[in-house]
N, C-alpha and C positions, 0 to 999 in steps of 0.2 A: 504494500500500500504506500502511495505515494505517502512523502515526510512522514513517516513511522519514528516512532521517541524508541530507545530500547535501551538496555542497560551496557555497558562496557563491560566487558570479557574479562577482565582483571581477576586478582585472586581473592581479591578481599569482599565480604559479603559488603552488597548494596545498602546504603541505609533505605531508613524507611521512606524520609521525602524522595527518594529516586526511585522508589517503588514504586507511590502514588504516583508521583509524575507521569510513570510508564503506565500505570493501569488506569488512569485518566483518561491518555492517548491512546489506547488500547478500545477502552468504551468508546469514546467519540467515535472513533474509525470502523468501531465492526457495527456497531449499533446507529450511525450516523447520529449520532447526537449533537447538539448545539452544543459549543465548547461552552457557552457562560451557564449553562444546565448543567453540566458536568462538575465546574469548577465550584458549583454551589451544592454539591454532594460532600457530606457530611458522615462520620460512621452511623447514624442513624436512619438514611436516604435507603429505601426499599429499594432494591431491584428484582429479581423475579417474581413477578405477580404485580409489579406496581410497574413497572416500566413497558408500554406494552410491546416494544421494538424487540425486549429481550426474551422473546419463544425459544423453543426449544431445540429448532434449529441454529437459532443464535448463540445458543451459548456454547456448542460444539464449535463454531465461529469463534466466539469468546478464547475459550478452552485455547485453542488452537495457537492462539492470538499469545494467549499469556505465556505461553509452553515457548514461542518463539524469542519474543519478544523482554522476557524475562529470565533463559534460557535455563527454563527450570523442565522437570517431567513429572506429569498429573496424571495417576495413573486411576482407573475407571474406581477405585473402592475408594478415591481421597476425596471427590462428586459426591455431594450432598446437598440438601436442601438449606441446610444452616449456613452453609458457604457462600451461597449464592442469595441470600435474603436479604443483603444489608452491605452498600458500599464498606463498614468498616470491616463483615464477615468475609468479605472477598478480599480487602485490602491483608489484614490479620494471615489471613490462607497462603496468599503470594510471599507478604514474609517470611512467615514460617518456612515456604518450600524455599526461596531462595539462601535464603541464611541455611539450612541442610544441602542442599545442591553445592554450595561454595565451600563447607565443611567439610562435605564429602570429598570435592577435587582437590581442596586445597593443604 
């Protein structure tokens, strides 16, 4: 996707504002979202069930998106409903797998 945000390769785990940042740009682009709708997502900000762009086909989109772009690996048993309910539950998820992903190589 054209201008994609993504993390740098390096060895040291990402913080969390370069997380958000990337899974902000990550939402905007798979879900076309207005960036200042985005930017006013909060860990409180519902997404599946409250957003309607984000079905079910999107979040394999999503999914796909973060896996790249975050260069972590989400594997089918780490999908959940809790994860995906709430910009912080998705934010929180991406941490976690990157901060283990950068552990693990590094």
């Amino acid at each position: 996707m054209p201008g994609q945000t993504a993390l740098s390769t390096d060895a040291t785990a990402p913080s969390r504002s370069q997380i958000d940042t990337v899974l902000r740009a990550i939402l905007r682009d798979v879900l076309a979202l207005d960036e200042a709708q985005v930017e006013d997502f909060d860990a409180d900000t519902g997404l599946f069930g409250h957003l309607p762009e984000l079905d079910s086909m999107a979040v394999a989109g999503l999914l796909t998106e973060m896996e790249d772009r975050l260069d972590i690996v989400i594997e089918d048993e780490d999908v959940d409903g809790e994860m995906l309910e709430t910009y912080g539950g998705l934010l929180a998820f991406a941490e976690a797998k990157s901060v283990g992903a950068k552990s693990v190589r590094g």
